[in-house]
N, C-alpha and C positions, 0 to 999 in steps of 0.2 A: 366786390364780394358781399352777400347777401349777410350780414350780423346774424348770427342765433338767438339772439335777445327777437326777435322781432318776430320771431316763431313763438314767442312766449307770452308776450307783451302787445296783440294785434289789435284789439278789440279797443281801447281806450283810444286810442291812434287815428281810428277810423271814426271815431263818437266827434271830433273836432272840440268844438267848442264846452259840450259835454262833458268832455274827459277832465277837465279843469274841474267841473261842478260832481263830480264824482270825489275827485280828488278832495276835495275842498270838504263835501260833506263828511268822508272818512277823517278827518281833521277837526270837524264839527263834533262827530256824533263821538270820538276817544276824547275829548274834552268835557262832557257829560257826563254827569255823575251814573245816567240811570244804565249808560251805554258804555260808557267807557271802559267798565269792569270787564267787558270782554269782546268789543271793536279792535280789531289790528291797526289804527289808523296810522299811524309812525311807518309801518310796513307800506302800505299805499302811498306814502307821502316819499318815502323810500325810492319805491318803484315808478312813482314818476319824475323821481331826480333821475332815474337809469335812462327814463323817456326821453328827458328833457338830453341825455349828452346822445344820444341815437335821431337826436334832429327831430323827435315825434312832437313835441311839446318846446313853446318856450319858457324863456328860464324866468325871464322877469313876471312874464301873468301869472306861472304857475305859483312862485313865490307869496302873491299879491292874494292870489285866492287860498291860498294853505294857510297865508296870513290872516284870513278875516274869519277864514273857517273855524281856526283854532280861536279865536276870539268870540264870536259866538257862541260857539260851545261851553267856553267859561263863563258867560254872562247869563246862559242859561244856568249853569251849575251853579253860580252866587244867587241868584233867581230864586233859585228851588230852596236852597235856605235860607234864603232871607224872607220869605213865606214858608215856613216850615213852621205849623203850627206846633206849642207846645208840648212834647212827650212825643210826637211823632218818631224824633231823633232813638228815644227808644225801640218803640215795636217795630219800627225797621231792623231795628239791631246792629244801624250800621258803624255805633263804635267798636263793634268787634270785631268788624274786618281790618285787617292789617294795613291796605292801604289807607286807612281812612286815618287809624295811627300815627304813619309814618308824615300824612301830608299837615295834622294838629299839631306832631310835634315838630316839623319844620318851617309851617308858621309860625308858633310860639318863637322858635330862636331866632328865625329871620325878617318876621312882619312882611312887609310886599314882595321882598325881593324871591322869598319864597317862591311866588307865584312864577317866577321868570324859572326857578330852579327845575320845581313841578314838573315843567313840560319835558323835561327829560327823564322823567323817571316814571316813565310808562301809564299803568291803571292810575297811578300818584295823582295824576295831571288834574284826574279830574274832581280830586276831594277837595285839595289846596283850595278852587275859589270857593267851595262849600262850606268847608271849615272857616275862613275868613267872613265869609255871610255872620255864622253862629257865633263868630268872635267877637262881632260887631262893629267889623271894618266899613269905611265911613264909602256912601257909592262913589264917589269922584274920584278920592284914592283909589279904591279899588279898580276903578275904569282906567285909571292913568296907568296903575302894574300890569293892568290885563292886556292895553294895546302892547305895551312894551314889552311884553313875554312874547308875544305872538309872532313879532318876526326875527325873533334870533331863532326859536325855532323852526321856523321856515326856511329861513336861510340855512341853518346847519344842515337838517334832513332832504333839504333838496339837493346839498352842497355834497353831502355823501352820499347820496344816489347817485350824483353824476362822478364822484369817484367810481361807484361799485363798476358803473355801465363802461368806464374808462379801462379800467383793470379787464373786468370782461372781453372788451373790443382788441387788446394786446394779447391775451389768453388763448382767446379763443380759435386765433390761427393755428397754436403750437397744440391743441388738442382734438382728437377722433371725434367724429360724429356720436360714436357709442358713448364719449366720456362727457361730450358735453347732456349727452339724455338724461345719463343717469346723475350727472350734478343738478339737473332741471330735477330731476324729480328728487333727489334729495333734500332740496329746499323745498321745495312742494310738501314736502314730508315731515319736515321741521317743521315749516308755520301752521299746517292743518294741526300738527301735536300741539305746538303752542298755544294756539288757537283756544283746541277744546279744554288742554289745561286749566287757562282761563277762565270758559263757558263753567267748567265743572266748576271750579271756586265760587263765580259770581250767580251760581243758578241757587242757593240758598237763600242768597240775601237779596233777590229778585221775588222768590216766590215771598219772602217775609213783606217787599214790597209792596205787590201787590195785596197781598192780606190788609196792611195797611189802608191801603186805599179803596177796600173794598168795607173795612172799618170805618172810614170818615163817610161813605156813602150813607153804610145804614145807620150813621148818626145827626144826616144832615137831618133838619126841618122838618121838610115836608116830608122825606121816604118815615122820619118818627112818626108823624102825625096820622098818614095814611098806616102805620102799622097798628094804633090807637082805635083808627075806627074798623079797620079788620084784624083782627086778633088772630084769632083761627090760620088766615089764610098767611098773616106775615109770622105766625110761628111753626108754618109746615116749610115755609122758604126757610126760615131760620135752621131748622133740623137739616134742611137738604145741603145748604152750605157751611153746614159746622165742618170746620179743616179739623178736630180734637180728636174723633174719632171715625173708625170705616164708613159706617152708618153713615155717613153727615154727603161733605163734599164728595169722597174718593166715592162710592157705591153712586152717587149721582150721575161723577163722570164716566164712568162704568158701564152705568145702565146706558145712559143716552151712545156712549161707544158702541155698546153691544146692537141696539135696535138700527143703528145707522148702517154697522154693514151687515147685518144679517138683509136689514131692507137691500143693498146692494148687490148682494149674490143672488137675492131672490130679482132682483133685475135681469141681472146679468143672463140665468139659466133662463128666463124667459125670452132675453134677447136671442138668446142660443135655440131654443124651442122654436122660436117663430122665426128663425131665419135672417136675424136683423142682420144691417151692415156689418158687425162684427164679424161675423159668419164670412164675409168676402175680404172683409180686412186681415181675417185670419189665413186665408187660401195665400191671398198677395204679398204677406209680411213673408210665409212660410217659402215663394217661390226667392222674394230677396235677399234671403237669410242664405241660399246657396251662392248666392253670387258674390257675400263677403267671403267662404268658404276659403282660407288658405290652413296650411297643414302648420303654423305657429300657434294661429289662434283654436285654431279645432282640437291640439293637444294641450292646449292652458283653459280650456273649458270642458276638456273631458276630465283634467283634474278637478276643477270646481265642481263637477255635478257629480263624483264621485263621493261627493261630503252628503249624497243622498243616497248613498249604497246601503242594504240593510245591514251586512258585518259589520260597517264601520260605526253607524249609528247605533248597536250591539254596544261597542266595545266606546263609544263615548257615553250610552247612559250606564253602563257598569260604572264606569271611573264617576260622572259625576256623582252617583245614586249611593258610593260607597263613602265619598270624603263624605256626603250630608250628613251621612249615617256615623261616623268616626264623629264630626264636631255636633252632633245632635240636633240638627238645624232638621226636623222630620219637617216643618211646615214649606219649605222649599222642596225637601223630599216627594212627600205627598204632590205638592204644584206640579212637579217638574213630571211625573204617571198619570198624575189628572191629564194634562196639558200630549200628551203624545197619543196617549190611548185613546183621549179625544180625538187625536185627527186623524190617529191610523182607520177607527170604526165608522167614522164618517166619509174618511176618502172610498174606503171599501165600499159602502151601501150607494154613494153616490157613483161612483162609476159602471158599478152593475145599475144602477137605473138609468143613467145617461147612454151607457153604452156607446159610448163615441168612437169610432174609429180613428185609428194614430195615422198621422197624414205617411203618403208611400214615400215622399224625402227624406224621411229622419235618418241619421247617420247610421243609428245602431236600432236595431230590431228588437220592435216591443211587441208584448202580445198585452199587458193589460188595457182600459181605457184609458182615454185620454181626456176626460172632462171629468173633475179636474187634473190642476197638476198638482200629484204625489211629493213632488220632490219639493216646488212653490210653494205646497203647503206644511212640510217639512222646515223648510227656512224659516219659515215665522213660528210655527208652535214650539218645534223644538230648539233649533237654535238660538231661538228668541227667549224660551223661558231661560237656558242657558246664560245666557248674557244677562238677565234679569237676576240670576240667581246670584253671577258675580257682583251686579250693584248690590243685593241685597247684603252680600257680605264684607262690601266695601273695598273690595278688589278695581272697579272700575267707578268713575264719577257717572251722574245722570245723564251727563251731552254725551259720554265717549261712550256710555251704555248702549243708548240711542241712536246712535251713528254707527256704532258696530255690527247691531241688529240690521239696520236699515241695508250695509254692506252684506251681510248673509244674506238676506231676501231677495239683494235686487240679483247678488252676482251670481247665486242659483237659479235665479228663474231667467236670468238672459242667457244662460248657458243649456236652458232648455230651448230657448227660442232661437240661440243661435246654431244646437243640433238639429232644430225641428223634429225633436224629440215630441214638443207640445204646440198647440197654438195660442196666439196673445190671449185671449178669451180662456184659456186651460190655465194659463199662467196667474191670471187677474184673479179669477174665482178661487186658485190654490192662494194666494196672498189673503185674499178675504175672509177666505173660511179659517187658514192657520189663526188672522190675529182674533177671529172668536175665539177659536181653541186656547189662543195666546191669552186672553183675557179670561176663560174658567181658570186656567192655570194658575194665573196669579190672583185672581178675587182668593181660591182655596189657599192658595200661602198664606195671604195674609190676613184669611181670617183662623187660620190653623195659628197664625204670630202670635194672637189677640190670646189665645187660650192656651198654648206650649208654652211652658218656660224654659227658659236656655239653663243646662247644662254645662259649666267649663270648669273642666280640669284638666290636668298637668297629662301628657300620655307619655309612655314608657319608651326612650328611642328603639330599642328594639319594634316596636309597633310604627314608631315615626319611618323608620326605614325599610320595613314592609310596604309602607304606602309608596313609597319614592320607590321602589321595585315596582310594584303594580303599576303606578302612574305611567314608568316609561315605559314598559311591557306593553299595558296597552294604547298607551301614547305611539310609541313606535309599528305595532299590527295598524295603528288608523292610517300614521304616517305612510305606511306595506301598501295598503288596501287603496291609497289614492294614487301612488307610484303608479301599480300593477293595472288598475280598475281598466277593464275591457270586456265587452261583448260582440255579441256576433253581428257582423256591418250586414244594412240593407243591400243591398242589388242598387247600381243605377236605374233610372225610371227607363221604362222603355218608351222609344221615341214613338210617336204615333207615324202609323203606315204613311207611305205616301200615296198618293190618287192621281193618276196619270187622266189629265183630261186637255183638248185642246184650247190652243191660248182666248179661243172667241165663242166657246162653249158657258152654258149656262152654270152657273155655282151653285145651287139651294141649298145645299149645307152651310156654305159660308153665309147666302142671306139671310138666311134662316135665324139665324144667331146675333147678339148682339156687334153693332159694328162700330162701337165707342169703345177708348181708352179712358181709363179710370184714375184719379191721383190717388196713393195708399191709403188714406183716408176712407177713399169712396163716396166722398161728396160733390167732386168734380169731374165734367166727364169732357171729353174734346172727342168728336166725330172722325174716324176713318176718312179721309178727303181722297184717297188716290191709289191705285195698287198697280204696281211695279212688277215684269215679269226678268228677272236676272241669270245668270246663271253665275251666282254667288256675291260675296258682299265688296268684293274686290272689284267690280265691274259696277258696281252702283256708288263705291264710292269715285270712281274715276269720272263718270258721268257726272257725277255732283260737283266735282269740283271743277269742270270744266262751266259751270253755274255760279259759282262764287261761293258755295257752300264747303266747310269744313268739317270732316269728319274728327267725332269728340271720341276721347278715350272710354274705354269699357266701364262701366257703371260699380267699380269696386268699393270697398269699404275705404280703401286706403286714398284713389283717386278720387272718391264725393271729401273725403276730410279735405286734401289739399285745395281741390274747387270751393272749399266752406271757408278755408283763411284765406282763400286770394280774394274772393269776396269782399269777404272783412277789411281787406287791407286796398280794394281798388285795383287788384292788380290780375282781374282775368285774363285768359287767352283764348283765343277760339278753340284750339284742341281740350279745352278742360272737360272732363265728366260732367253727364248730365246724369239729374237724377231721374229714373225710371218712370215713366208711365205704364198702366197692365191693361193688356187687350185677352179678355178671357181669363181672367187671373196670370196671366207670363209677362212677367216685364219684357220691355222691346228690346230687339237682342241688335242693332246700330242707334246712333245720335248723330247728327249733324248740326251746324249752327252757321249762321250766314252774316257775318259781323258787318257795320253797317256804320251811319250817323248815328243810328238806331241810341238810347239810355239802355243799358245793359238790361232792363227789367221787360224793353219789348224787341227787343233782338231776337230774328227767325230762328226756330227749330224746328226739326225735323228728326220723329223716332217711327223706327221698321219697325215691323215684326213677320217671322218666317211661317207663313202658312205648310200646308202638308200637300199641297196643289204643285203637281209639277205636267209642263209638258213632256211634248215627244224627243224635245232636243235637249232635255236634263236642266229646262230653266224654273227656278224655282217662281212661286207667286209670290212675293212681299205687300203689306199693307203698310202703309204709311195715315199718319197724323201728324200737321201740322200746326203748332203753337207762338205764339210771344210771348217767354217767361224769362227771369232773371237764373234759368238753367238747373237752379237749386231748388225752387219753390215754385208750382205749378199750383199752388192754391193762388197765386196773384197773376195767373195767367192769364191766356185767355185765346180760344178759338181763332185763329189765321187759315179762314175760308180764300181769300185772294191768294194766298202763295200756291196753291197747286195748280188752279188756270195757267199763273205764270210761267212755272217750272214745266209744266206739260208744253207750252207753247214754245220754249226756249230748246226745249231738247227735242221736239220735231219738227223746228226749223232749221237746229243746226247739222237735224241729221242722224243724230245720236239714240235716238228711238221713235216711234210709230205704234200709231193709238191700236190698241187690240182689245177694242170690247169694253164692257162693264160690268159691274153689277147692280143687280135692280134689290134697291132695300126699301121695307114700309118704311123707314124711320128718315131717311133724307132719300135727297133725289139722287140718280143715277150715279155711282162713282165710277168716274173712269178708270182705263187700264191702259199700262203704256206697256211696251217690250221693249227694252235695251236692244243696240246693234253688235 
């Protein structure tokens, strides 16, 4: 029976050799003073004791390289202070960090043995050899506590992963599929929180850091000397990188933000103007996005793009625009009207000029344009000033800010893409334009910060419980509004007519047109090699397989992930999904594959597509292209012109069909035509 750990844990497994030096650097880089403050390495070190009792890894090298890892790590950290020039210790600031405390004052009481302790005491790990550096612990000593800390650590956290993975391995039989997901993701959920907890502690005394070392720069030598003979020009850099106030660094980085993607959209909509690949990449992503289509995911992302409904965006800038107003915080106020009004007047004036038509797949029927996306562009101005407004008031740290935001954007704008609501090109230019808008919104806070003074006083509860009425009022109308959110569904596409002609009759619509298959991309193309006349796909796969050819599972969302970790893990089958190639923007509606001596990466495939070409006896035309790719990735593939002579000559000698005709293209020479029996 297949473990559950190994649907978790695939990727390290499959790395061989790798997966040690993976391991081994996250052991490296949580023993570092600059990284350790917010590297999970213990947790890695963790998770491959889990590997190591799952048979993925062994016990002894793993040990060996966690061991040397975590030793290096602290001989950089004794490194860095034992070069740590004078006062630097200051404008770091880093006696105020707590870990930095706790590891001064457990050397002070223990001397070396400290450093053995250290390793178990998380971000601790990595001050211990620093603090000894600055104590002026002698290096020999030191180097004798540091090998000797390294592998009891080793030992213990390999020692207890392979406990976790044991407990697990007993467990896991007496638990549901459902229980073991959601215990996966509840750890998943735990360490990403831990994680940023971390990030948010240690991103102060990272940027103090770097400040530092941007300090010892412009004091070396020579940047002094050349600042001596240009004056002028090293005191307009000076102004640009003053952190002290707006003016300085923050308006620098700013500016150079704002010209970067403003140049980006203006790309973009010229790509869109002249027709570039995006343009077809957009057609082709739009035709794949129905073939993930299940009724789970379609109603967990009509929730999500419901957080771009107008009522409910109503009733979340009321709530936030009134607490601003209640705590007197008008500079976030102001930001957060800068910042929406900005992108509602630009979304408007841009889509009346673009005038883009909404592709005819989308779920629910729109009548506005569709370049760009409204909703994309919503996620980052507004939800983003949103999130910005809670760092501002210390509700959220700067990584969990950041990472909150980045979740608004991405999972609103895939939930356009995965309606085909919009296209990637719609999605990209709404992300772009919001973070301009994102960026007026917050330059106005925070030069409205600079000239507002705060307000605080004591409020009356009666007025405190006013607000906690309204909060939930219209907390609960948003919560209403994403339940309920529905519009009027598009029509399925209508199929294109069919064209009754005979099997040996001339095509010039089909020549006419392009006779390549394209990878999503659109940089790679593989030729139409062969057209098949069938009367359905049940009689062409039968044919096929009396060929050695196996017919591969349908191109779903769910069946490309499972074909993505059997990959990973070495363990394909011929039935696995293949991923799509598009002939005229429609991905191929069969896949076949012919397993072989063949290395998985040039193992034959073969994908149809259903033309609108039928004869007189109901048989349809299918085109075929044939390829050798690793099934997944068709950008390392590569053109397999010999397999269709072959297969044409195997199936009209054994009977099983008879050549009928061609078609004549400028672009290659003659493709044949078979008919099934």
């Amino acid at each position: 029976m297949l473990s559950a750990i190994h649907h978790v844990l695939p990727s390290l497994a499959a790395l061989g050799i790798f997966g040690y030096w993976i391991i081994a650097a996250a052991a490296a880089l949580e023993a570092f003073l600059l990284t350790g403050i917010f590297i999970p390495g213990t947790l890695i070190v963790d998770a491959g004791g889990v590997m190591v009792q799952q048979g993925m890894l062994d016990p002894f090298d793993l040990i060996w390289f966690v061991a040397i890892g975590s030793i290096l790590g602290g001989e950089a950290s004794w490194w860095l202070g034992r070069h740590a020039r004078h006062g630097m210790l200051g404008r770091w600031k880093v006696e105020e960090m707590k870990p930095y405390k706790r590891a001064e004052e457990l050397f002070k009481r223990r001397g070396g043995v400290a450093l053995v302790i250290g390793r178990f005491l998380g971000p601790v790990a990595a001050f211990v050899p620093f603090a000894a550096a600055l104590a002026g612990m002698e290096r020999k000593k030191f180097g004798l506590w540091n090998i000797l800390s390294g592998f009891p650590y080793a030992i213990a956290h390999v020692s207890f992963g392979y406990a976790l993975g044991a407990g697990l391995t007993t467990f896991s039989p007496l638990m549901t599929r459902n229980t073991l997901f959601f215990l996966a993701l509840l750890v998943i959920a735990a360490v990403l929180y831990w994680t940023l907890r971390r990030l948010d502690r240690a991103i102060p005394h990272l940027l103090e850091m770097m400040g530092g070392l941007l300090d010892e720069i412009a004091r070396h030598p020579r940047v002094d000397s050349w600042g001596g003979r240009h004056p002028r020009v090293a005191k307009w850099i000076a102004r640009r990188l003053d952190r002290s106030h707006l003016a300085g660094l923050p308006l620098t980085l700013g500016v150079l933000a704002f010209v970067y993607l403003f140049a980006l959209l203006i790309g973009l909509s010229l790509d869109f103007l002249q027709a570039a690949p995006i343009v077809q990449i957009d057609a082709q992503l739009a035709e794949l996005m129905r073939l993930f289509w299940t009724p789970g995911l379609i109603q967990i992302f009509i929730w999500i793009t419901a957080l771009g409904d107008t009522r409910l965006v109503v009733a979340v800038l009321a709530l936030a625009l009134t607490w601003l107003a209640v705590l007197r915080r008008f500079d976030l106020f102001w930001g957060v009207l800068v910042a929406l009004g900005l992108d509602l007047v630009s979304v408007v004036i841009l889509k009346a000029g673009f005038s883009r038509p909404r592709s005819i797949l989308g779920y629910f029927q729109e009548s506005s344009g569709s370049f760009p996306s409204g909703h994309a562009t919503l996620s980052v101005a507004f939800y983003g000033m949103l999130v910005f407004v809670l760092w501002r008031l210390t509700r959220l740290g700067a990584v969990s800010a950041g990472v909150l935001a980045v979740l608004f954007a991405g999972l609103i704008g895939l939930s356009r893409l995965y309606l085909v609501e919009h296209y990637l090109s719609d999605v990209m230019a709404g992300w772009i334009l919001g973070a301009l808008c994102l960026l007026v919104g917050i330059s106005i806070a925070e030069w409205l910060r600079t000239r507002i003074r705060e307000h605080v006083s004591p409020r009356p509860r009666w007025q405190i419980g006013l607000l906690l009425a309204l909060s939930l009022g219209l907390g609960g109308f948003a919560v209403k509004r994403v339940h309920d959110y529905s519009k009027a569904l598009n029509p399925p596409p209508m199929a294109q007519p069919l064209i009754q002609v005979a099997q040996g009759a001339n095509l010039p619509k089909l020549s006419a047109g392009s006779l390549e298959a394209q990878t999503l991309d659109a940089e790679h193309s593989f030729p139409v090699a062969m057209g098949i006349w069938a009367h359905g796909s049940t009689q062409i796969a039968s044919a096929l397989e009396t060929q050695g050819w196996t017919r591969a599972g349908a191109p779903s969302l769910t069946a490309l992930m499972r074909a993505a970790f059997a990959t990973v893990r070495d363990k394909t089958t011929p039935d696995a999904a293949l991923a799509p190639l598009f002939w005229r923007n429609e991905p191929n509606v069969l896949g076949f594959s012919k397993p072989g001596p063949e290395i998985e990466a040039q193992i034959p495939r073969l994908r149809l597509w259903k033309t609108s070409y039928i004869d007189s006896s109901g048989a349809r035309l299918w085109l075929a292209v044939f390829t050798r790719d690793d099934g997944l990735l068709q950008t390392d593939g590569e053109p397999a012109y010999n397999l269709a002579p072959a297969l044409m000559n195997a199936l009209t000698t054994s009977g099983t069909a008879q050549i009928a005709g061609g078609i004549s293209s400028q672009e290659f020479q003659r493709i044949p035509l078979l008919a099934l029996r």
